[in-house]
N, C-alpha and C positions, 0 to 999 in steps of 0.2 A: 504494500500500500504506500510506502512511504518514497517510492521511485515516482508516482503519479506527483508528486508534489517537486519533485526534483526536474522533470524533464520538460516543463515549458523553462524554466531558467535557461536550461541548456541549449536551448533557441534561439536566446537573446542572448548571449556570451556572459551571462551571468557566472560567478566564482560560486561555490558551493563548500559551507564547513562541515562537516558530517565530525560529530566525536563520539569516542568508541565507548566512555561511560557518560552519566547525567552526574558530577560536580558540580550543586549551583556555584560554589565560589569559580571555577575554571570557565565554565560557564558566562559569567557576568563578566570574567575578564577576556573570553573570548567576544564578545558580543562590543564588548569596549573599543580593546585593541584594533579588530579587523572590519568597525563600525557597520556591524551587520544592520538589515535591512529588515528583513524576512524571519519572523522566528514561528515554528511550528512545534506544538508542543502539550501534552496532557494536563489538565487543569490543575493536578498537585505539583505537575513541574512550577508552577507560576509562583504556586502558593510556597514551594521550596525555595527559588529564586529570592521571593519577598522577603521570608524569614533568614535570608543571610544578616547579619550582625550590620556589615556596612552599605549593605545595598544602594543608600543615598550618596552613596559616596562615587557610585560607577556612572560614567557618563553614559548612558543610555540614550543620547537624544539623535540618530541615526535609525531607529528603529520606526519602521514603516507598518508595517504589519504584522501582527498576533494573531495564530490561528492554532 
């Protein structure tokens, strides 16, 4: 299922992060760093996300889309 979400990107020459576990902290710092756009993801992932310690602290303001 999660290839249907990947392959219009790949149409537009879009970069794709794919990580091999869910670390909200790596996570927040992947999403920073490589000013992601697009984030897909299970509703406890968000609520994981939120509950990191310094969440206010990560620039998140490149993010486009939550699905």
């Amino acid at each position: 299922m999660l290839h249907l979400f990947l392959w219009p990107g790949v149409f537009v020459g879009a970069a794709h992060v794919v990580m091999r576990s869910f670390v909200p902290e790596q996570i927040l710092k992947t999403m920073q760093d490589e000013r992601i756009t697009h984030f897909f993801g299970a509703p406890p992932m968000y609520l994981m996300l939120m509950q990191v310690p310094e969440f206010s602290s990560y620039d998140l303001g490149s993010l486009r889309y939550l699905a």
